[in-house]
C-alpha positions in Angstrom: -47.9 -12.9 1.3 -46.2 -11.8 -1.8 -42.8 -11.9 -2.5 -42.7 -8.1 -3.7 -43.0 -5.2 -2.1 -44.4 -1.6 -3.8 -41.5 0.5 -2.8 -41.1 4.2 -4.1 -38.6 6.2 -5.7 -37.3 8.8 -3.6 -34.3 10.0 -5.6 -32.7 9.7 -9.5 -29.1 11.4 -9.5 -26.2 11.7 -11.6 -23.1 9.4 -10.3 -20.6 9.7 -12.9 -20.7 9.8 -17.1 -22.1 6.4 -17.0 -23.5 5.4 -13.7 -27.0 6.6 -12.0 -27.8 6.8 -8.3 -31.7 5.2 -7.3 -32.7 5.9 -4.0 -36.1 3.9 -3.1 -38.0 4.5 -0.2 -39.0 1.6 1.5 -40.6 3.1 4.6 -43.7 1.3 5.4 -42.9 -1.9 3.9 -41.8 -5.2 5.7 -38.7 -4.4 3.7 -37.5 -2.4 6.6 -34.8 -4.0 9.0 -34.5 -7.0 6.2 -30.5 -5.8 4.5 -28.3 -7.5 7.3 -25.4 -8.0 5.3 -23.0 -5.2 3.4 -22.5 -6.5 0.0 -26.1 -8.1 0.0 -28.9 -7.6 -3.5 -32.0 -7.2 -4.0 -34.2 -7.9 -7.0 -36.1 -5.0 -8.5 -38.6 -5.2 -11.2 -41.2 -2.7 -13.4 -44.1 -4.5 -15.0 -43.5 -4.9 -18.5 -39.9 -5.0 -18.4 -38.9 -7.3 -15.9 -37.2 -7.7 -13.3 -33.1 -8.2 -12.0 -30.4 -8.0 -9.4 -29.3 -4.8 -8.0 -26.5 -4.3 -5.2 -27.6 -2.5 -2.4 -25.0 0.5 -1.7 -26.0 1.7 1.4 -24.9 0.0 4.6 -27.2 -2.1 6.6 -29.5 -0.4 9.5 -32.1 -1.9 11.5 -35.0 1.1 11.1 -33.2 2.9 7.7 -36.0 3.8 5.4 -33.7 3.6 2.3 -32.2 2.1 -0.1 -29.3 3.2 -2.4 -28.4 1.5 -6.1 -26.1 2.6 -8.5 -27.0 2.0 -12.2 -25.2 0.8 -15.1 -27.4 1.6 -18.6 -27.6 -1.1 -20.7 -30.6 -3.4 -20.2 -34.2 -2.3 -20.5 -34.5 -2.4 -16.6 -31.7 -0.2 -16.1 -32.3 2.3 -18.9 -36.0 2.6 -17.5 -35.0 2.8 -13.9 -33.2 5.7 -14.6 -35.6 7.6 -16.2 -38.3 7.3 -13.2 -39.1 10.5 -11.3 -39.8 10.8 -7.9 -42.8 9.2 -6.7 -42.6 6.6 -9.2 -43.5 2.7 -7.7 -40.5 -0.1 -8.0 -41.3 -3.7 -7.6 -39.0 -5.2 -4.4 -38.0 -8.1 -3.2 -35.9 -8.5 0.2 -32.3 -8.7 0.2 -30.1 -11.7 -1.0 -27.1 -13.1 -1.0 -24.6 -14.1 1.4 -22.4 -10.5 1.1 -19.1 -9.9 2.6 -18.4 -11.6 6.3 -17.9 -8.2 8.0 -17.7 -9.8 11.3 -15.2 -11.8 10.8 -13.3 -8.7 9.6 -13.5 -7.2 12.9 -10.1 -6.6 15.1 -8.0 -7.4 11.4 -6.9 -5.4 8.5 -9.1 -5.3 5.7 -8.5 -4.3 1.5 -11.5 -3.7 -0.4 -11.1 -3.5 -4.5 -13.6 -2.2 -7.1 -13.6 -1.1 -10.2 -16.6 0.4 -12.0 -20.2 0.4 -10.8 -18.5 -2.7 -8.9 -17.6 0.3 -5.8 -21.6 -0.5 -4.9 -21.7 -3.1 -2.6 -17.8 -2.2 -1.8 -19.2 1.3 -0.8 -22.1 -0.9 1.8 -19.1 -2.0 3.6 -17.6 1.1 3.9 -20.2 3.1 5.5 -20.7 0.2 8.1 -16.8 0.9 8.8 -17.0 4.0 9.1 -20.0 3.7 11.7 -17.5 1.5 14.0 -14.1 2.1 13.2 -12.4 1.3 16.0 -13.5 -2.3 15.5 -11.3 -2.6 12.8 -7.6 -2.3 11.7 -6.0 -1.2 8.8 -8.1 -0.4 5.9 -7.8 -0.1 2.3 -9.4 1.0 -1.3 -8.1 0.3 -4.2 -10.6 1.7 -6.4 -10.3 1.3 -10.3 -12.3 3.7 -13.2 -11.9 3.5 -16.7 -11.4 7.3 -17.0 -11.2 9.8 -14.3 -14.6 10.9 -15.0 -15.8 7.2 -14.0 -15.3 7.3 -10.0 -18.6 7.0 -8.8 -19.2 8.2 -5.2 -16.1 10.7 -4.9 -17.8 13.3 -3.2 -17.3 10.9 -0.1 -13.9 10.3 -1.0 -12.2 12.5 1.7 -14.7 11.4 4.5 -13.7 7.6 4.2 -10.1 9.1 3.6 -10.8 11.3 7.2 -12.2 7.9 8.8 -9.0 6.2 7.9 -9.6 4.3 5.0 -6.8 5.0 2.8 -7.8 5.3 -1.0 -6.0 4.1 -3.9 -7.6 5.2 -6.9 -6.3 4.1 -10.9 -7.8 5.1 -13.8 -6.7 2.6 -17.2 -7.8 5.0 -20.2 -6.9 8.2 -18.9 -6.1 9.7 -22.8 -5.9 13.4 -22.9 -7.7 13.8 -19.5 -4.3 15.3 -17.6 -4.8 12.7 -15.0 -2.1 12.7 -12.5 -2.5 9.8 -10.6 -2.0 6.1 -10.6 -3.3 4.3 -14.1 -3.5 0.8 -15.2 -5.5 -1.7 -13.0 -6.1 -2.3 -9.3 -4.1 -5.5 -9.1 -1.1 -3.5 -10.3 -0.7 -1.5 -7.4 -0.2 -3.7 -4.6 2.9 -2.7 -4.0 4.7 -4.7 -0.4 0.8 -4.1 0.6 1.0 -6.7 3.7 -1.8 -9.6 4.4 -1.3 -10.5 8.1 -4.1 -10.4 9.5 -6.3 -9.3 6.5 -9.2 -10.1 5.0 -9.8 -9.2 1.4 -13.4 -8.0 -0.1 -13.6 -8.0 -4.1 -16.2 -6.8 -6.8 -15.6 -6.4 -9.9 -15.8 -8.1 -13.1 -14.4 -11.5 -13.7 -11.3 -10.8 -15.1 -10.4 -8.0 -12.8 -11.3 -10.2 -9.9 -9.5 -13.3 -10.6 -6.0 -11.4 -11.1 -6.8 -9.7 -7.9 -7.3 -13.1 -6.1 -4.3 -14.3 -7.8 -2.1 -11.6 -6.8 -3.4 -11.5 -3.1 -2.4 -15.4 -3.2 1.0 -14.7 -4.7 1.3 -12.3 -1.6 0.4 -15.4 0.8 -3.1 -14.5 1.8 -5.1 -17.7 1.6 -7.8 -18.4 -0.5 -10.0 -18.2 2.0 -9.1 -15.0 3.2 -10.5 -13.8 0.3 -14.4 -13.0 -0.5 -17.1 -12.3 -2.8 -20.5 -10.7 -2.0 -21.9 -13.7 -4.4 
């Protein structure tokens, strides 16, 4: 059996100035029931341009028929991604990756940070939240954009906001935008933010992540407290 699946697009959509939604249909496939894991990828390919890792934005479900991706332009794969149409074929492979331990989040307190197209695989955890929040204690987003134009997925905002998820937004080149809110970078927001208890879920890049970590530590959460979907 082959490693990749046909899979079809179902949906291209604006997500903010820079970033594009891909829906893929993979109904039919032995894709279906394979995402376990919030925070997990999947490699996606077109012939003659190649192929590449993609975060997988919507939560996991054992019969869903979808899969959400949010695009970054920039590489052949991505630029041509988002110019398919509906009913257009994408090469799939199943899911990868360890994610983000959900479980073990369960019962605790949990901060999420993500700045950027980064809110993906954040945005997979979420929506599993939100389908059992009970299960879990205090939760918080601190959610980073370059300018306020950049916040992908805030449309859903105030329903993670009604499910209890408190949202901390910044924005660190808000120029002449008018911008009211919080600006510089997610780490610099913490505030007396308390880590009993807590797990921590991070994506981002590099930089952004290792001052997060670092800051989290400073606050006395433990390294290992602390996770990756990578």
């Amino acid at each position: 059996m082959t490693d990749w699946h046909p899979t079809t697009v179902a949906a291209v959509l604006p997500a903010t100035e820079d970033l594009t939604e891909l829906i893929l249909d993979i109904g039919g496939t032995p894709l279906v029931g394979t995402h376990r894991t919030p925070g997990q990828y999947v490699r996606l390919a077109l012939p003659e341009v190649g192929e590449s890792p993609f975060a997988i934005a919507s939560p996991p479900e054992p019969f869903g028929t979808r899969w959400e991706f949010l695009l970054k332009g920039g590489s052949a794969l991505a630029d041509t991604l988002m110019r398919l149409q509906p009913g257009a074929q994408v090469h799939s492979k199943r899911p990868e990756g360890r994610g983000f331990p959900l479980v073990q989040a369960r019962g605790g307190n949990l901060l999420l940070f993500a700045t950027g197209s980064g809110i993906s695989p954040i945005r997979s955890v979420i929506e599993s939240v939100r389908a059992e929040r009970s299960a879990y204690g205090r939760v918080m987003l601190y959610f980073g954009a370059r300018t306020p134009q950049a916040f992908a997925y805030e449309d859903e905002l105030h329903h993670w906001e009604s499910a209890g998820i408190r949202v901390v937004r910044t924005v660190s080149q808000p120029g002449a935008s008018g911008w009211q809110g919080l600006t510089g970078y997610v780490q610099a927001h913490l505030g007396e933010v308390q880590v009993e208890d807590t797990l921590a879920f991070v994506c981002g890049q590099s930089g952004m992540v290792q001052e997060v970590i670092d800051a989290l530590r400073a606050r006395g959460l433990p390294r290992e407290a602390i996770h990756l979907n990578y």
